[in-house]
C-alpha positions as CSV (number, residue, x, y, z in Angstrom):
1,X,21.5,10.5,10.2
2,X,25.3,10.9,9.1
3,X,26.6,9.5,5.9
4,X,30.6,10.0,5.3
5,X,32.0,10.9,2.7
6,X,33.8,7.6,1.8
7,X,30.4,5.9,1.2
8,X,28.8,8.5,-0.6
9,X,32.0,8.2,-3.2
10,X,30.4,4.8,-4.3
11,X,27.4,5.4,-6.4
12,X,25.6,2.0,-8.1
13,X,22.7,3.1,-10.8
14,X,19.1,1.5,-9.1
15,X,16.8,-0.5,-11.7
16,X,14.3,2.1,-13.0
17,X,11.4,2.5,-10.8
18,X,8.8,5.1,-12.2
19,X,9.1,7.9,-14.3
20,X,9.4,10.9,-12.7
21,X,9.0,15.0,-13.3
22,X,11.1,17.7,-12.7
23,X,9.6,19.7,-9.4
24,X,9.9,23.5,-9.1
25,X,9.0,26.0,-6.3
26,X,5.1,27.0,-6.9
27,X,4.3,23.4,-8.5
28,X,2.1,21.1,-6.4
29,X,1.3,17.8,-6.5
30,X,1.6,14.1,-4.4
31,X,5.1,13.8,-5.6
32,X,6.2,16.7,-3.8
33,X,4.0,15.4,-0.5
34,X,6.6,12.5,-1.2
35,X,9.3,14.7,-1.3
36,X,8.6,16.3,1.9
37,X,8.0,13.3,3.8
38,X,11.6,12.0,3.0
39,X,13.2,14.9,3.6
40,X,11.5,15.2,7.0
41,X,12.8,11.6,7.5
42,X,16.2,12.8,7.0
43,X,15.6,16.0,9.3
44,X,15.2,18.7,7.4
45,X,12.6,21.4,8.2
46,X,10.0,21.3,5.3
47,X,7.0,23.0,6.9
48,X,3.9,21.3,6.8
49,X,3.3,18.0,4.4
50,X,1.1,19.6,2.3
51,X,2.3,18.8,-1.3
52,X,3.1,22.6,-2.3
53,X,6.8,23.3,-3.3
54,X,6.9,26.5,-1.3
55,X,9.8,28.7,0.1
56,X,10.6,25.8,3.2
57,X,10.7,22.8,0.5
58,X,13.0,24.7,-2.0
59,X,15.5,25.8,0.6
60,X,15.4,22.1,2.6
61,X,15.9,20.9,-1.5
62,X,19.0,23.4,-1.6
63,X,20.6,22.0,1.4
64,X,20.5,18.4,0.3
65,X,21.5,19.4,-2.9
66,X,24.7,21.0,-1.4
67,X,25.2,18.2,1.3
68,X,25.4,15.7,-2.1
69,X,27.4,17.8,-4.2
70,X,24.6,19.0,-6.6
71,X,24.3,22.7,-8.0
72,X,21.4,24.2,-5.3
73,X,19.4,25.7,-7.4
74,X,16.5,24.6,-5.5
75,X,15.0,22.2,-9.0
76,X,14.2,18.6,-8.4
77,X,15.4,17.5,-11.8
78,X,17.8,14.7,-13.7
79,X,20.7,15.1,-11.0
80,X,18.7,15.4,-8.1
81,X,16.4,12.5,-8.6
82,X,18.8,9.8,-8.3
83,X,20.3,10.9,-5.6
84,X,17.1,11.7,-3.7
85,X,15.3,8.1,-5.4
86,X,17.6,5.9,-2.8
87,X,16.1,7.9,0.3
88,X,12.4,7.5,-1.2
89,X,13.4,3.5,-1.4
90,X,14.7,3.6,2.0
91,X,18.3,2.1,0.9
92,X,21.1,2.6,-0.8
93,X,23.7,0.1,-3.0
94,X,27.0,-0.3,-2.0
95,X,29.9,-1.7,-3.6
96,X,32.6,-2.9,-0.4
97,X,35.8,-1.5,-0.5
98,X,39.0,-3.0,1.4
99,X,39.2,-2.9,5.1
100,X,35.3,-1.8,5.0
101,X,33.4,-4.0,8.1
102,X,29.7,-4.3,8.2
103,X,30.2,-2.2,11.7
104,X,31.9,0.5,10.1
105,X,29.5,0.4,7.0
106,X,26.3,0.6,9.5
107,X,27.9,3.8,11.3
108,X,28.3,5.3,8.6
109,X,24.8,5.0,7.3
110,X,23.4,5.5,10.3
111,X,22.2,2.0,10.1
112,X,22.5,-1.3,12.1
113,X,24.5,-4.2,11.5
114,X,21.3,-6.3,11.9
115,X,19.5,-4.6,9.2
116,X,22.4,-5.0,6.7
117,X,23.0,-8.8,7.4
118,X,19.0,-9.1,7.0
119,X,19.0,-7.2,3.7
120,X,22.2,-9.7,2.6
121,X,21.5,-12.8,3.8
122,X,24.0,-14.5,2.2
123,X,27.4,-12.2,3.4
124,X,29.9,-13.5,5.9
125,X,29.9,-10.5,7.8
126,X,33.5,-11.3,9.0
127,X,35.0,-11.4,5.3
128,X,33.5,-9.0,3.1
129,X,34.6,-9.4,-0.3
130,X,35.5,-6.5,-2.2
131,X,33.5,-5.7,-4.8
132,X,30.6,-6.9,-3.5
133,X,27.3,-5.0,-3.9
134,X,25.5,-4.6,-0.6
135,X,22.1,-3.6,0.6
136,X,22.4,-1.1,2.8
137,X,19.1,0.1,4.5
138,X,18.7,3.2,6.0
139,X,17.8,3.8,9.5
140,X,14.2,4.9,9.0
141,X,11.1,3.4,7.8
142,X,10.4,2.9,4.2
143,X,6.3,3.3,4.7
144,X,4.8,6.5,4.5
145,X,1.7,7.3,6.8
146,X,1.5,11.1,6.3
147,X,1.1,11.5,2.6
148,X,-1.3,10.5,-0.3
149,X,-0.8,7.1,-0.8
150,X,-1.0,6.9,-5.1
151,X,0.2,4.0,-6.9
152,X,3.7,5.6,-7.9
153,X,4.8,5.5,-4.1
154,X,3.1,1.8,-3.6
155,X,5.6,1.0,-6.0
156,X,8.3,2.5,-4.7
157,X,7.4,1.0,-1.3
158,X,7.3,-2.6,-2.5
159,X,10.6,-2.1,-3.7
160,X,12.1,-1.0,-0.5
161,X,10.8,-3.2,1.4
162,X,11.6,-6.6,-0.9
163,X,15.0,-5.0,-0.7
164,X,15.3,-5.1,2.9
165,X,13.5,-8.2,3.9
166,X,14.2,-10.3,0.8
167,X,11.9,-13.3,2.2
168,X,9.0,-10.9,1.5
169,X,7.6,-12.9,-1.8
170,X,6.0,-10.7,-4.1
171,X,4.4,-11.2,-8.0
172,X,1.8,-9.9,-10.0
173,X,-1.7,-11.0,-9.5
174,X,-2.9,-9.3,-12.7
175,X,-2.9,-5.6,-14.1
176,X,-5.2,-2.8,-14.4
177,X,-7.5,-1.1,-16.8
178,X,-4.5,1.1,-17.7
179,X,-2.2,-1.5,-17.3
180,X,-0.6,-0.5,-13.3
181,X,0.6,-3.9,-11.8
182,X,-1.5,-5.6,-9.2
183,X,1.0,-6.4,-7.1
184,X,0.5,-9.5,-4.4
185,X,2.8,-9.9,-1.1
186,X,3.4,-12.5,0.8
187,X,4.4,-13.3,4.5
188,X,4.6,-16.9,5.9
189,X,4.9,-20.1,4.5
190,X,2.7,-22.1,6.8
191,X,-0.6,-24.3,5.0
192,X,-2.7,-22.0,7.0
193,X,-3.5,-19.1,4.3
194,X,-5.0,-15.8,4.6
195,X,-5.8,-13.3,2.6
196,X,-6.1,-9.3,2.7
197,X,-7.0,-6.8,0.0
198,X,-7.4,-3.1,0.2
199,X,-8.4,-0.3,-1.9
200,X,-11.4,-2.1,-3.9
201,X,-12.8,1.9,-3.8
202,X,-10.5,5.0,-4.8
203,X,-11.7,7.3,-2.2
204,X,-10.8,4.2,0.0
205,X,-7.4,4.3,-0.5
206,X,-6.3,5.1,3.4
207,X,-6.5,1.2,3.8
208,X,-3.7,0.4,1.4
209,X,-0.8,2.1,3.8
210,X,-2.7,0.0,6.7
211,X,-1.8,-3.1,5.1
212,X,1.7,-1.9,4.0
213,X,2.3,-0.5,7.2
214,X,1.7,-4.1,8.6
215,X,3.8,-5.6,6.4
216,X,6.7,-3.4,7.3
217,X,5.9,-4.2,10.8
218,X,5.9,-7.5,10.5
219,X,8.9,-7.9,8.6
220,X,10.9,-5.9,10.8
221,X,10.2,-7.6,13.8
222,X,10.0,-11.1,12.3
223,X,13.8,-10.6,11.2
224,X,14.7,-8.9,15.0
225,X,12.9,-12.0,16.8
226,X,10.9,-9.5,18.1
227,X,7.5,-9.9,19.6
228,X,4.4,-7.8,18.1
229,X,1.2,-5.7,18.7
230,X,-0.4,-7.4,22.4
231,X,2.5,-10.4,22.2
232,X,1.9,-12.3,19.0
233,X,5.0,-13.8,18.0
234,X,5.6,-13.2,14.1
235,X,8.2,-16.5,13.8
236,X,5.4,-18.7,15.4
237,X,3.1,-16.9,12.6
238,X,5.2,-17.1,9.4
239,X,5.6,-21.0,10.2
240,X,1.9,-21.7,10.8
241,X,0.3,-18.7,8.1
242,X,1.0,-17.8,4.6
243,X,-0.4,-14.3,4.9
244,X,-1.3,-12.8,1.0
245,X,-1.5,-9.3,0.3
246,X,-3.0,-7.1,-2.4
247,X,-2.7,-4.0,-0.9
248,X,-4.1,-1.4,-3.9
249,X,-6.6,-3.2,-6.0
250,X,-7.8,0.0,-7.8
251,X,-4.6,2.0,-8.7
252,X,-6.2,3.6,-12.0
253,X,-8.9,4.9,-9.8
254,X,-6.4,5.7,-6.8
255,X,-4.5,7.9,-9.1
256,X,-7.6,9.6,-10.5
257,X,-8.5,9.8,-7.0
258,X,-5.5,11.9,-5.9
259,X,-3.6,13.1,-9.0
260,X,-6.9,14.5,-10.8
261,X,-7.8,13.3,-14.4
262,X,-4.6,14.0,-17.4
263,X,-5.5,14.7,-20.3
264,X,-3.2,12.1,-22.2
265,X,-5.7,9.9,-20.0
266,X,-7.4,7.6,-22.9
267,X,-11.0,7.9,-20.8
268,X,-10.7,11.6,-20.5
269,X,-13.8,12.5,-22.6
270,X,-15.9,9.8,-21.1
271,X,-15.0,10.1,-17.5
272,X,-16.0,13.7,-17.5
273,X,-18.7,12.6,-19.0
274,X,-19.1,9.8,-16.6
275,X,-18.7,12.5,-13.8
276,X,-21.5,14.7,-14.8
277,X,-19.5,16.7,-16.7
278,X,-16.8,17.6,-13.9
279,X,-12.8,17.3,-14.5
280,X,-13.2,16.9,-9.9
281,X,-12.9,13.3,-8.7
282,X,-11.1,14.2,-5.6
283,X,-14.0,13.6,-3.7
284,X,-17.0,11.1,-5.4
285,X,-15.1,8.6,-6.8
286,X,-14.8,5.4,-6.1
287,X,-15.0,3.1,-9.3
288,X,-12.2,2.1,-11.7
289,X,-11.4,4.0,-14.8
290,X,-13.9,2.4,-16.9
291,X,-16.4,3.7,-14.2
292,X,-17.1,0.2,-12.9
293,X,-17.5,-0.1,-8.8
294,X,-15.4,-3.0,-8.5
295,X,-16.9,-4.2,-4.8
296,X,-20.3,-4.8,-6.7
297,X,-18.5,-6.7,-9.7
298,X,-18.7,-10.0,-8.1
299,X,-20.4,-13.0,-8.8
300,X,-22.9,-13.4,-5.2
301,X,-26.1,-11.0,-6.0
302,X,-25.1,-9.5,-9.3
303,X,-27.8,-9.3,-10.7
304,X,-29.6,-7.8,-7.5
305,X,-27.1,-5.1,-7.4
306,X,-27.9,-4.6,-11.0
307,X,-31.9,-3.8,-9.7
308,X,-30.9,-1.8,-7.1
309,X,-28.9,0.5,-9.4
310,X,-32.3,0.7,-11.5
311,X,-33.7,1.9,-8.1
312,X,-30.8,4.4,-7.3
313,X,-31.3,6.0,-11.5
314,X,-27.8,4.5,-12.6
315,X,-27.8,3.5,-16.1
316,X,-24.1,3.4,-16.6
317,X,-20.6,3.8,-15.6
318,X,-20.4,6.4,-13.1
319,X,-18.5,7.3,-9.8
320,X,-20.3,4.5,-7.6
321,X,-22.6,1.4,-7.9
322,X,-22.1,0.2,-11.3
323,X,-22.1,-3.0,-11.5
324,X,-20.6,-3.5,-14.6
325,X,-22.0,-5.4,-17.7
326,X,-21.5,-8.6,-16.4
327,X,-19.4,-10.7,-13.0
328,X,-16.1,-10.0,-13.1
329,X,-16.0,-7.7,-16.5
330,X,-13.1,-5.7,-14.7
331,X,-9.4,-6.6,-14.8
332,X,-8.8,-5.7,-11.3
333,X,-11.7,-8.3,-10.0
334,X,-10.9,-10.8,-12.1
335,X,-7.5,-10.7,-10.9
336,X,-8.3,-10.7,-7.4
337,X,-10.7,-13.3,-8.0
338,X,-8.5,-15.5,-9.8
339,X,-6.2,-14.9,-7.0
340,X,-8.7,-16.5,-4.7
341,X,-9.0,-19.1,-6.8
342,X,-5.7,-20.3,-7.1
343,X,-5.1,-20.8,-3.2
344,X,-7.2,-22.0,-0.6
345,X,-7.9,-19.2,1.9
346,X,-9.1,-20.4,5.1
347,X,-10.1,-16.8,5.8
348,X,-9.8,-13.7,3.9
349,X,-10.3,-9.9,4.9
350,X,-11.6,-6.8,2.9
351,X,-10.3,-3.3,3.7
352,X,-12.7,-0.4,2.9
353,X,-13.5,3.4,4.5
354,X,-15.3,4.2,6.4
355,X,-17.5,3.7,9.8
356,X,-15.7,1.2,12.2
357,X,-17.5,-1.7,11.6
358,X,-16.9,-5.3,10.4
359,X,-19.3,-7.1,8.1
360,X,-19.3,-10.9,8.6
361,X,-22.3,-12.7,6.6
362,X,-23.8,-12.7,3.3
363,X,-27.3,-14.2,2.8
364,X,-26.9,-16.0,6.4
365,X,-24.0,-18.5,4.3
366,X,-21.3,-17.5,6.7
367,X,-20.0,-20.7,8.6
368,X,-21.0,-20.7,11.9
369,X,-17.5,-20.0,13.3
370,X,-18.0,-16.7,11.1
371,X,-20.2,-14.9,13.8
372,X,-17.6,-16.3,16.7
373,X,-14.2,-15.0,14.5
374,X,-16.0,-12.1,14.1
375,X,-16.8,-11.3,17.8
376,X,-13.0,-11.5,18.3
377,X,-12.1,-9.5,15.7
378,X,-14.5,-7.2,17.5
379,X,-12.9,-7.2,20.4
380,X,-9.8,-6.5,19.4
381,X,-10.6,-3.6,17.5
382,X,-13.3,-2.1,19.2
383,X,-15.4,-2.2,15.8
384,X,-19.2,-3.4,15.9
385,X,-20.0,-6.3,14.4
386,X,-22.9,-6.2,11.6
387,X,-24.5,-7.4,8.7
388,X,-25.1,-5.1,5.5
389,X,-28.0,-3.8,4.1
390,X,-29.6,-3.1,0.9
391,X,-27.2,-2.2,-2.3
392,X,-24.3,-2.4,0.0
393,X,-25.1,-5.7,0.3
394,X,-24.6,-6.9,-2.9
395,X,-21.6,-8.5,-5.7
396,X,-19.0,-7.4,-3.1
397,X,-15.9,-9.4,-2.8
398,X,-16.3,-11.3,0.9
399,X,-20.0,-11.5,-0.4
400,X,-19.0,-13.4,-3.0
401,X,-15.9,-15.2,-0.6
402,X,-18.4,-16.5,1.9
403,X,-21.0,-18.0,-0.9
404,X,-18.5,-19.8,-3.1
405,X,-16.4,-21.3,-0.1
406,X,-18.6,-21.3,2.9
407,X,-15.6,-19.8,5.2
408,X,-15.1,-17.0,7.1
409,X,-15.1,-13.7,4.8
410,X,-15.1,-10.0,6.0
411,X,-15.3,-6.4,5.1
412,X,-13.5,-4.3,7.6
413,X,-14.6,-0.9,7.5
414,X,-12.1,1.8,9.3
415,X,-12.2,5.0,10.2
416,X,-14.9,7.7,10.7
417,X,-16.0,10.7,8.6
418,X,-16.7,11.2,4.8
419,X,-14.7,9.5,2.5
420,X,-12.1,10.5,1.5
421,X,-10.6,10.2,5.0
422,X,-8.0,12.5,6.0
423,X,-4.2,10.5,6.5
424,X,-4.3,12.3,9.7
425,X,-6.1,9.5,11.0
426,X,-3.9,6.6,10.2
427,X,-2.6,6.7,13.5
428,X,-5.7,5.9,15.4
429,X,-6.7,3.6,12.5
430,X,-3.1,1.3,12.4
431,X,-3.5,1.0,16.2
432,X,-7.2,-0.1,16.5
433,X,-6.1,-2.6,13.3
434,X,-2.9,-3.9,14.2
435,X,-3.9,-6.9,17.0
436,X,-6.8,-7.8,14.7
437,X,-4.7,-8.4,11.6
438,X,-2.4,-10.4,13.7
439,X,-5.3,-12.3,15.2
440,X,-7.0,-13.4,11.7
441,X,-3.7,-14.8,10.6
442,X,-4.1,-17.7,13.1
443,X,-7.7,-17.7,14.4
């Protein structure tokens, strides 16, 4: 990718994003994993993407640092940041300058002239006006499927992709324990409305870069009139589908999850405590903050679940399985519920880890076309088809879908091994997922 020099001259401040640390050679940590990932988008040689600021990292940081001008001393601090912030976004503001052409603008980016006019909509390409600000993507993706997905680099991601497909809608569905946005996106704007949420479960949170991998997808070839997956044609879908998104509906725990437990962290003392008295989370839990499994805080078989925890010697809040004190006592269900509530989803889809298998029915009150939509979905993805079992059938979210509006509800379970899976298998995952999401958004 070549940038000139003309266009780097032109500097417009971004709206703050998320707070961010200074990074040093011997720290580690997800933010450097993110650092490494961008700068292997933009070719340098970083080693592995491992999330340790060794001796590769610090000398790819020095020679961005002296491509842009910056003192390379090999720190990612208050002068790097913003510079580095745009490529994490995956675009850049411009301000045109006379006898600038979209053309010319694109080369120098290394972009295309399609992907400028669909992050502007409203330019004239043939009479730029000076001044303007422009959008200027850059030629790469903006999702990430080779690093720890936490909620910092969700963020991010919404806001590079809103940016470069502005007729993505997105909002806020509700917040967090801690106060992290739920954020909701949409595709479509067809009567025909689907929903998919992902990430109910921390050490789940390998399906929340499936679904924003989809969107990017989507987007991209939606805006390029291209076809996608086995032939679906995303313009025929965005006119008959409104597609909803929640992609991360359990960032506190997310974050926990893969950034280990801070101790400015107001539940510090009781999620240790929670934990059986270790600071570890990496690798048992999957509840929110408060300790609450949010797939078994719905309102289909609560108080069932509630028993079974009895059976299982869970009195509490605790990594897994706690029901909560009552339907919906979380923030994060409640939202997501609420969401439900205030559309009419003719179909809606779960995202969990792990086992390759789709769950259809709840207490045989699946429609009969349930089984049938199923079967397909099946077949597209190569999943089995089945019905859960004992605790894990209780209070979850399609559970609750399928009893309250007799429609077609699923939990989609990808992936094989022990949770948490490794990213390396996103690849195998997106591609066994991909026709399947398409297909449930018109079924």
């Amino acid at each position: 990718m070549h940038i000139s020099e003309h266009i780097m001259g032109i500097r417009l401040n971004f709206n703050e994003v998320i707070a961010l640390r200074t990074l040093a050679y011997g720290m580690s940590g997800t933010d450097i994993m993110e650092i490494q990932a961008m700068l292997r988008k933009i070719n340098y040689n970083i080693g592995p993407i491992d999330g340790v600021f060794g001796a590769q990292t610090r000398s790819a940081v020095q020679r961005f640092q002296r491509r842009f001008g910056l003192t390379p001393d090999g720190i990612i601090g208050p002068a790097t940041w913003p510079v580095m912030e745009r490529f994490l976004l995956g675009y850049d503001l411009y301000a045109v300058r006379s006898g600038n052409t979209v053309y010319g603008i694109a080369q120098a980016y290394g972009t295309s002239v399609q992907a400028i006019l669909t992050a502007n909509p409203d330019i004239d390409p043939n009479r730029l006006s000076v001044g303007r600000q422009l959008i200027i993507p850059y030629g790469f993706p903006v999702v990430d499927t080779n690093i720890s997905y936490t909620y910092e680099v969700f963020q991010r991601d919404v806001q590079g992709l809103k940016a470069r497909y502005p007729f993505i809608e997105t909002g806020l569905a509700g917040q967090s324990v801690l106060g992290k946005d739920l954020t909701y996106l949409r595709l479509g704007t067809g009567s025909n409305e689907v929903f998919y949420n992902a990430s109910h479960h921390a050490l789940e949170w390998i399906t929340t870069p499936v679904l924003m991998k989809f969107i990017e997808d989507f987007a991209f070839s939606y805006s390029r009139g291209q076809s996608l997956g086995s032939g679906y044609n995303p313009a025929d879908i965005w006119q008959r589908s409104s597609l909803y998104f929640i992609p991360m509906v359990n960032p506190d725990g997310i974050n926990l999850v893969l950034d280990g437990l801070s101790p400015d962290n107001p539940y510090y003392s009781r999620l240790i405590e929670w934990n059986g008295g270790s600071s570890n989370f990496s690798t048992v839990w999957q509840a929110n903050i408060q300790g609450v499994d949010l797939n078994h805080n719905y309102n289909a078989a609560w108080e069932q679940s509630k028993q079974a925890e009895e059976q299982l010697g869970i009195t509490g809040p605790g990594p897994t399985r706690y029901s909560g004190t009552a339907p919906e006592s979380e923030p994060e269900s409640r939202a997501v519920a609420d969401f439900t509530r205030n559309h009419d989803f003719r179909l809606v889809m779960a995202y969990h880890s792990q086992g390759e298998v789709i769950y259809w029915d709840f207490m045989n009150l699946a429609p009969p076309e349930g089984r049938s939509i199923g079967e397909e979905f099946s077949r597209e993805s190569g999943y089995l088809l089945d019905i859960a079992e004992g605790v894990a059938s209780y209070a979850g979210y399609k559970d609750w879908f399928i009893q309250d509006w007799r429609r077609p509800g699923y939990t989609i379970e990808v992936g094989r091994g022990r949770n948490p899976l490794p990213i390396s298998q996103f690849n195998s995952i997106y591609a066994r997922n991909l026709n399947m999401l398409l297909l449930s958004s018109i079924i």
